[in-house]
C-alpha positions as CSV (number, residue, x, y, z in Angstrom):
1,X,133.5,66.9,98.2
2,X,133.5,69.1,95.2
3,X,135.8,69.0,92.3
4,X,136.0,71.8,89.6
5,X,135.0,70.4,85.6
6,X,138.5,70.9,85.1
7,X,140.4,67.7,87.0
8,X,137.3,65.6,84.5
9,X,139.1,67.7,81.6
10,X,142.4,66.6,83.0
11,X,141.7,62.8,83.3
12,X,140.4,62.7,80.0
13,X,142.6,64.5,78.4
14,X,145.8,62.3,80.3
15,X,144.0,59.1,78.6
16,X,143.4,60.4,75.4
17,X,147.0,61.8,74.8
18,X,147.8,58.1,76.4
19,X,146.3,56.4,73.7
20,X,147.5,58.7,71.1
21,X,151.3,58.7,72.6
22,X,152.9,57.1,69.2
23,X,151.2,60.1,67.7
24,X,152.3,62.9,70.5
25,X,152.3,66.0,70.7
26,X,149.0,66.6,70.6
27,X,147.9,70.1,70.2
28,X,145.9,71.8,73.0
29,X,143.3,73.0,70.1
30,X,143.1,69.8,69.2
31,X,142.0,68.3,72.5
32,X,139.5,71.3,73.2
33,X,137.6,70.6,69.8
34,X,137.5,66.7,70.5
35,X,135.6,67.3,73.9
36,X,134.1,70.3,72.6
37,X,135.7,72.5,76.0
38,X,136.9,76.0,75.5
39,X,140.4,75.9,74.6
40,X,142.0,78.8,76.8
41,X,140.8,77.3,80.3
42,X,141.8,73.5,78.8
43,X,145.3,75.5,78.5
44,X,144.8,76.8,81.7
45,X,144.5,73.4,83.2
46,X,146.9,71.3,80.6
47,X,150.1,73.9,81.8
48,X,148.8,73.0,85.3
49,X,149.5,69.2,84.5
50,X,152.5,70.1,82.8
51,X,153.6,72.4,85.7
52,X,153.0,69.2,88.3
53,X,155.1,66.9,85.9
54,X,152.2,64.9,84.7
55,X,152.7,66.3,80.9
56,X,155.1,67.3,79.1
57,X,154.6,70.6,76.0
58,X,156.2,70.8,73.0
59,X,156.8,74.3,71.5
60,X,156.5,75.3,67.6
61,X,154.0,74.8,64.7
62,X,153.4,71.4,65.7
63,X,154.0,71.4,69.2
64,X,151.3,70.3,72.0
65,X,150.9,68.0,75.1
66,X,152.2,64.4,75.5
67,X,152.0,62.3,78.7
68,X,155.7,62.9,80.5
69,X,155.5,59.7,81.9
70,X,154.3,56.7,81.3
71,X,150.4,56.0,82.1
72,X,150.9,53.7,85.1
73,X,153.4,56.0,86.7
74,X,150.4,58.5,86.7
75,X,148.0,58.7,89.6
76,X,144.4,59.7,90.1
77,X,145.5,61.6,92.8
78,X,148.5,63.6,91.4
79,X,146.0,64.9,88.4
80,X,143.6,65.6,90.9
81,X,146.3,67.6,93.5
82,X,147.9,69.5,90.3
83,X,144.2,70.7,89.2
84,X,142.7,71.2,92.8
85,X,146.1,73.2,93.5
86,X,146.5,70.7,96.4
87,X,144.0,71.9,98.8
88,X,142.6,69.7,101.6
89,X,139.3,69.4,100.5
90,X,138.4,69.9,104.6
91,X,139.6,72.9,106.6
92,X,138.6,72.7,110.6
93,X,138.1,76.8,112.0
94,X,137.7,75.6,115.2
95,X,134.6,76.9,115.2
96,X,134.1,75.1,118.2
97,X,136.2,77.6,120.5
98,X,134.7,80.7,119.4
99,X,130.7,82.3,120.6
100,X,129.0,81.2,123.9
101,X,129.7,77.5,123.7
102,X,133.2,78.3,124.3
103,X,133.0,80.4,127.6
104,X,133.7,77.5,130.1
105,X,134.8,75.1,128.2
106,X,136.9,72.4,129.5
107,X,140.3,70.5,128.7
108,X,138.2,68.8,125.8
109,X,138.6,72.4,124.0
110,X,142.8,72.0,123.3
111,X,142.4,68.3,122.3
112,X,141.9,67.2,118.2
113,X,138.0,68.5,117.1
114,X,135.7,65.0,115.9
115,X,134.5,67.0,113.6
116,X,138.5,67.7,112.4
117,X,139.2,64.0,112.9
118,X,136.8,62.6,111.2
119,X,136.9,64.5,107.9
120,X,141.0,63.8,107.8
121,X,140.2,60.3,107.9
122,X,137.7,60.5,105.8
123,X,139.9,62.7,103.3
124,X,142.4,60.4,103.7
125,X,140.3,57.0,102.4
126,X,139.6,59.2,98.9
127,X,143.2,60.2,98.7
128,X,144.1,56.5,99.4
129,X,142.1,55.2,96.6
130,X,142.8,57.9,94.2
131,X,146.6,57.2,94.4
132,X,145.9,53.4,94.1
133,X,144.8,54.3,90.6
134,X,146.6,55.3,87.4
135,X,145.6,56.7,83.8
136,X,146.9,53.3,82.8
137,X,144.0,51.7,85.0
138,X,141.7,54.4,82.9
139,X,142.9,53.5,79.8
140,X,142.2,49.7,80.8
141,X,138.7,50.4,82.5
142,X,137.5,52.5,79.1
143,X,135.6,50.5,76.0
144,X,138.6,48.9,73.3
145,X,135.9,51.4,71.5
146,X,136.6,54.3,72.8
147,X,140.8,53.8,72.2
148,X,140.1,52.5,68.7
149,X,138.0,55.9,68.1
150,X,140.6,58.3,69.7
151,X,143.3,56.7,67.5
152,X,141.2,56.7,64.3
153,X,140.3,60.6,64.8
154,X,143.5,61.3,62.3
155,X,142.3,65.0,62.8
156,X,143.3,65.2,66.7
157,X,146.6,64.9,66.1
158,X,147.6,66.3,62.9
């Protein structure tokens, strides 16, 4: 499975502006210069987030992006559906049923493809344990370090 750079942007971005939510908004031009990204596709991708429900914008001078819930009411999996657009990340063509190794082909042919099955489950188990995490389980997981220099970047913020 493949994942575009932009649900990495996402995450990070959701745990940074969870750490910084006492000083919220945060200003998309803000968050591209802190991880160095090109701030029109970070825009791209932050309105996505905000689109899903995940963040919330605030217009004006000094508008930006705060978290529209709280952290642990976020999921791996919602960031990762809202940037992904919500694509299965298998799609069967039933490839199977097409060419020569269809001509004759039994009762076997209507039923569920292994192949199919297999990858669901599969797809399934990631989705699973993507849900079964939130940014607040980031935000936990990441080095006291990392927090303390996110909050101390004054500059981010204002």
């Amino acid at each position: 499975m493949r994942m575009g750079e932009g649900v990495e942007w996402g995450l990070h971005c959701c745990v940074t502006l969870g750490w910084l939510h006492a000083e919220a908004p945060v200003p998309t031009r803000r968050l591209a210069a802190w991880f160095d990204l090109p701030q029109e596709y970070l825009k791209k991708r932050l309105q996505a987030l905000g689109r899903a429900g995940i963040l919330a914008s605030s217009p004006g001078a000094r508008g930006g992006w705060s978290l529209a819930r709280p952290p642990e009411r976020i999921t791996m999996m919602e960031v990762v559906a809202a940037l992904e657009d919500g694509l299965d990340a298998f799609t069967c063509t039933e490839v199977r049923r097409r060419g020569a190794g269809a001509r004759g082909g039994g009762p076997e042919l209507g039923g569920t493809c292994g192949v199919a099955a297999l990858m669901r489950r599969a797809e399934m188990a990631w989705r699973r344990e993507l849900a079964a995490h939130t940014i607040a389980d980031l935000m936990a997981q990441s080095p006291e370090s990392a927090a303390r220099t996110h909050r101390n970047y004054r500059h981010l913020t204002g």
